[in-house]
C-alpha positions as CSV (number, residue, x, y, z in Angstrom):
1,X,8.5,4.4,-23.1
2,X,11.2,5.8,-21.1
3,X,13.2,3.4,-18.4
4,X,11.4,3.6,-15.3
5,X,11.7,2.3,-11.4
6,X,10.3,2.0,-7.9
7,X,12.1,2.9,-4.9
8,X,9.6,2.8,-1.8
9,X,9.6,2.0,1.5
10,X,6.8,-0.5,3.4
11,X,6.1,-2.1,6.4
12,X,4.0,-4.9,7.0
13,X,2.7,-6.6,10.3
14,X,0.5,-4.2,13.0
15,X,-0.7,-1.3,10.9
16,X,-2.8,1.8,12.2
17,X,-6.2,1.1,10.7
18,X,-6.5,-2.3,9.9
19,X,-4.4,-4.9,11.9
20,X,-1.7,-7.2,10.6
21,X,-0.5,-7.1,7.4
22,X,1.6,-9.7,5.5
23,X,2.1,-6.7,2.9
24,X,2.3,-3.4,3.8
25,X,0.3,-0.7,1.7
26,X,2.9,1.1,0.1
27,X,3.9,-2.5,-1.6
28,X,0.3,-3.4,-2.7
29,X,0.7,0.5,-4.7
30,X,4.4,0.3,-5.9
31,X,2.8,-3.9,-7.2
32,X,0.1,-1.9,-9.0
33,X,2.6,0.1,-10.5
34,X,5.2,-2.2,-11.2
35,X,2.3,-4.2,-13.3
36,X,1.2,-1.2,-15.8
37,X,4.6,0.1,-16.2
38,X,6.6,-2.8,-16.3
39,X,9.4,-0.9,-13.9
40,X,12.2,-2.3,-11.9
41,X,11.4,-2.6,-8.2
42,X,14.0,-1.7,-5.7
43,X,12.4,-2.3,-2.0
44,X,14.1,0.0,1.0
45,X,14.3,-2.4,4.0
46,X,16.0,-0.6,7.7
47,X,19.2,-2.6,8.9
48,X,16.9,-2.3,12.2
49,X,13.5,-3.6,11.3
50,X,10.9,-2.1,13.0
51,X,9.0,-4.2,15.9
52,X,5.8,-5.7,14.9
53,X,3.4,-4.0,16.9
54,X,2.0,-1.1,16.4
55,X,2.7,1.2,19.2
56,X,6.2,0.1,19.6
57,X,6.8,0.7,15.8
58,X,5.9,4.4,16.0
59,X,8.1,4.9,19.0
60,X,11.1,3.9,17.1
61,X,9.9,5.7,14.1
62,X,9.7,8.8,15.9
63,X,12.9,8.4,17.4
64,X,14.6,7.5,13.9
65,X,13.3,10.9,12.3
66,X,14.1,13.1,15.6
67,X,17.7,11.6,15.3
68,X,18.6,11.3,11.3
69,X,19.7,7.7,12.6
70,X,17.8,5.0,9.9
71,X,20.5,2.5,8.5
72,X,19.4,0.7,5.3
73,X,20.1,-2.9,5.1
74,X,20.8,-2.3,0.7
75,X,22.0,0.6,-0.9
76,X,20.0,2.1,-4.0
77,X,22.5,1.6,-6.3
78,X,23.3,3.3,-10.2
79,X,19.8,5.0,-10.7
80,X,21.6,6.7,-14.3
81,X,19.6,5.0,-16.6
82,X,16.4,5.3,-15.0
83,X,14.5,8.5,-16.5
84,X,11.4,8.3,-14.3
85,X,11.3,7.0,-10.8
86,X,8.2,6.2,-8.8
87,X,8.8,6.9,-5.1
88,X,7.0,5.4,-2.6
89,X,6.4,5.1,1.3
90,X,4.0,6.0,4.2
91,X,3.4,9.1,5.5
92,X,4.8,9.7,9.1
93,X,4.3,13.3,10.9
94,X,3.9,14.6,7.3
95,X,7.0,13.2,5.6
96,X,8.7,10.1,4.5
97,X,9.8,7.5,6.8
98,X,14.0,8.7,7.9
99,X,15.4,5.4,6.0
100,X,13.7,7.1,2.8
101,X,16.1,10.0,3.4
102,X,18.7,7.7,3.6
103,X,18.3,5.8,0.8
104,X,17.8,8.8,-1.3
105,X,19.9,11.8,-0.4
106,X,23.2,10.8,-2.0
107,X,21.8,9.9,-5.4
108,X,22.3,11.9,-8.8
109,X,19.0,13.1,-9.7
110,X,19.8,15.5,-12.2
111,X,17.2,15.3,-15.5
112,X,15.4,12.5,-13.8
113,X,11.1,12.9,-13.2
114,X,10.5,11.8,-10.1
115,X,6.5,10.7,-9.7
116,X,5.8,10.3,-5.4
117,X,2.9,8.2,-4.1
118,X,2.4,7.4,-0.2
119,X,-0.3,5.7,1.6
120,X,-2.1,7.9,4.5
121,X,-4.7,7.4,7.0
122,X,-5.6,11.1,6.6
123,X,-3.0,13.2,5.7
124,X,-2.7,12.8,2.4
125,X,0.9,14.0,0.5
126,X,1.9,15.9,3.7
127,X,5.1,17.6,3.1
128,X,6.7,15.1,0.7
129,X,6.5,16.8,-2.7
130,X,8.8,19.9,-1.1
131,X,11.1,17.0,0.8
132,X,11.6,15.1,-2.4
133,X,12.7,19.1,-4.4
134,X,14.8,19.3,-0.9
135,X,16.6,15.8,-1.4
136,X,16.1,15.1,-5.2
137,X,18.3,18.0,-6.7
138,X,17.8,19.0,-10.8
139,X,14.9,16.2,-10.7
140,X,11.1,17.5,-12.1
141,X,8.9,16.5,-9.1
142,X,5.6,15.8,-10.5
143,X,2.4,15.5,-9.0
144,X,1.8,12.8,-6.1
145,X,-0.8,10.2,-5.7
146,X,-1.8,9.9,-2.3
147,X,-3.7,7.0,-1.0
148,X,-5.6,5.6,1.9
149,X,-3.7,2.6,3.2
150,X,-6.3,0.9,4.2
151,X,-8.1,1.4,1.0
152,X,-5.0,0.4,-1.5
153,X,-7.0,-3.5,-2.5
154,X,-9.6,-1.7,-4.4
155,X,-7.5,1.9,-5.8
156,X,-6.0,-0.2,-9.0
157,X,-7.5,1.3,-11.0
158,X,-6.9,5.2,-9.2
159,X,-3.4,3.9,-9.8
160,X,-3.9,3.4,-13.4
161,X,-5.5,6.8,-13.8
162,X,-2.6,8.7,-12.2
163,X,-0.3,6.9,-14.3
164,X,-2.2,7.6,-17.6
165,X,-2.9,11.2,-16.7
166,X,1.3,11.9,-15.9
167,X,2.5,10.4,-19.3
């Protein structure tokens, strides 16, 4: 089996559909993953977290995407002996979150497959596939897995099948 990791993005506490979280969605899925592939797990957190509540949290969202401004607390780091990486995060307005840009645009992704999943309430894969060709240049963007965030506890096994089915 070829070396593989998880970079994703996730944020916990007032979510959208279903309250607080102590785990945000996008963690529960890149967990699932990181259980039937046995990758490494590198977590994107912002420098500025994000407040709490809901409505205040989109605000700065929106503001972070508008402006190309989203610090990351950790660089990614030496992805070269990786071959397949699993990217995750939310969707917001139809792409990732800005800190996912961040964290990914200044990375060598030449003959690496790059396998996207997001969590949505409702949009599904938005634009990300054609973001991730934009940013991921000379990686094989495979299919996405797109999930409803507030359905992730009981989509294990959905996870499972999108894993066997892109071997």
């Amino acid at each position: 089996m070829s070396k593989s990791c998880i970079i994703y993005f996730s944020r916990a506490d007032e979510n959208y559909a279903v309250g607080y979280l102590k785990k945000g969605n996008t963690e529960v899925v890149a967990e699932y993953i990181r259980d039937l592939t046995g990758s490494k797990i590198i977590k994107i957190e912002p420098l500025i977290p994000y407040a709490k509540d809901y409505h205040t949290c989109i605000q700065e969202a929106k503001e972070r995407q508008v402006n190309h401004q989203a610090p990351i607390l950790k660089e990614v780091g030496d992805i070269s002996s990786y071959s397949v990486i699993y990217i995750g995060s939310p969707v917001y307005w139809g792409v990732m979150p800005e800190k996912m840009v961040t964290a990914l645009k200044d990375l060598d992704w030449t003959g690496k497959i790059v396998k996207p999943f997001v969590t949505h309430e409702g949009s599904g894969l938005g634009s990300i596939p054609n973001q991730l060709r934009s940013i991921c240049k000379n990686a094989e963007i495979k299919d996405g897995l797109a999930l409803q965030g507030s359905m992730v506890h009981s989509l294990k096994s959905k996870v499972e099948n999108w894993i066997e089915k892109e071997k």
